[in-house]
C-alpha positions in Angstrom: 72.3 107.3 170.1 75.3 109.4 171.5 77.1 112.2 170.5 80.6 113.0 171.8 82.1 116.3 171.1 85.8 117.5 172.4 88.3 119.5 171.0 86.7 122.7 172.6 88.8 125.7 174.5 90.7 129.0 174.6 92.5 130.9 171.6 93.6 134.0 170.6 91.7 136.0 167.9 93.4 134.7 164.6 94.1 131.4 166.2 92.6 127.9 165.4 90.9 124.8 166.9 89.3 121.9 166.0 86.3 120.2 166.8 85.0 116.4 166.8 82.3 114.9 167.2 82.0 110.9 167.3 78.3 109.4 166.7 77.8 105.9 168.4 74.7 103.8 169.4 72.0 101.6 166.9 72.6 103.8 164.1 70.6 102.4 160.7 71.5 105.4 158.6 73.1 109.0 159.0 71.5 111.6 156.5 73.6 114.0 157.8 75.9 115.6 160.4 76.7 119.0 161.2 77.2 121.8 163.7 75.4 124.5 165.5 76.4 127.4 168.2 74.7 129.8 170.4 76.6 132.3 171.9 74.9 134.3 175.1 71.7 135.6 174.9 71.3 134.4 171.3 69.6 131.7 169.2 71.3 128.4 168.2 72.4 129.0 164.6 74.2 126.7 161.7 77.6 127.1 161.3 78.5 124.0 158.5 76.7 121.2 157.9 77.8 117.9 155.8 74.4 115.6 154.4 75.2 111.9 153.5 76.5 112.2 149.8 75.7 115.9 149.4 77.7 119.3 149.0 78.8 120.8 152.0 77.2 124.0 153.3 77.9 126.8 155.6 77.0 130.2 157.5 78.1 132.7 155.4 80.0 134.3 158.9 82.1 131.0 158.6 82.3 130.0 154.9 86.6 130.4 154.1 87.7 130.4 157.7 85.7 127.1 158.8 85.9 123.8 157.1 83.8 120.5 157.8 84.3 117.0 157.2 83.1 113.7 158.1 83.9 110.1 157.9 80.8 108.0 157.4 82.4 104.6 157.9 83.3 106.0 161.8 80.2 108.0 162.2 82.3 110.8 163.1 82.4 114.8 162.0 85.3 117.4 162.5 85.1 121.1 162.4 88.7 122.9 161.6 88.0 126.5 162.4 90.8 128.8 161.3 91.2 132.8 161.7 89.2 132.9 164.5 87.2 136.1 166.0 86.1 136.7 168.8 82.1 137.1 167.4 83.0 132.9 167.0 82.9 132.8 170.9 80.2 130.5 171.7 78.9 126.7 172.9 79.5 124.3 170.0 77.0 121.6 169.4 77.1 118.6 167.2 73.9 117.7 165.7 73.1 114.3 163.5 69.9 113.5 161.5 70.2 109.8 162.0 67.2 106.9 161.7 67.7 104.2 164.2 65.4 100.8 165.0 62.3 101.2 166.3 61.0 97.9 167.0 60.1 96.2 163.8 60.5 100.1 162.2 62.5 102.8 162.1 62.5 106.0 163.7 64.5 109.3 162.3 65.7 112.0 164.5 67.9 114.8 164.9 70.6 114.2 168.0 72.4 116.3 169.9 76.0 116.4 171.7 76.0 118.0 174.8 78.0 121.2 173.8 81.7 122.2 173.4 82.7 125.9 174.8 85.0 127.6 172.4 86.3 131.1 173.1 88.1 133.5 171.4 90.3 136.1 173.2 90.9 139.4 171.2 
């Protein structure tokens, strides 16, 4: 299984961006998708998270400036991030909780992309 993030960059405090993140490989089932940051010299938290048929949820730092959504048929999850701050500042990761085949079985995991930088100037 891969994860492919983009959508990453540079804005202005008050600005916006938008991430994706594309899920790909011998997928069985996704139970859901989300994403995490970790800004320097702190640990990876959630910032929104979408599970497979489930209400939405998100850090309460986030909730009315961030939105998430996802498209199971692609695999695929989107964070639109609006008034941004500079406390946002951080590597973005996608994460999925996804069972693949295992043989004759299955096997269920959490995945990760390898990180999107997002930075917000003030």
């Amino acid at each position: 299984v891969q994860l492919v993030e983009s959508g990453g960059g540079l804005v202005q405090s008050g600005g916006s961006l938008r991430l994706s993140c594309a899920a790909s490989g011998s997928i069985l089932r996704i139970y859901a998708m989300g994403w995490y940051r970790q800004a320097p010299g702190k640990q990876r938290e959630l910032v929104a998270q979408i599970p497979s048929g489930g209400s939405t949820n998100y850090a309460d730092s986030v909730k009315g400036r961030f939105t998430i959504s996802g498209d199971n048929g692609k695999n695929t999850v989107d964070l639109q991030m609006n008034s941004l701050k500079p406390e946002d500042t951080a590597v973005y990761y996608c994460n999925a909780d996804i069972s693949v085949r295992f043989g004759v079985a299955q096997r269920r995991s959490h995945y990760w992309g390898q990180g999107t930088q997002v930075t917000v100037s003030s």
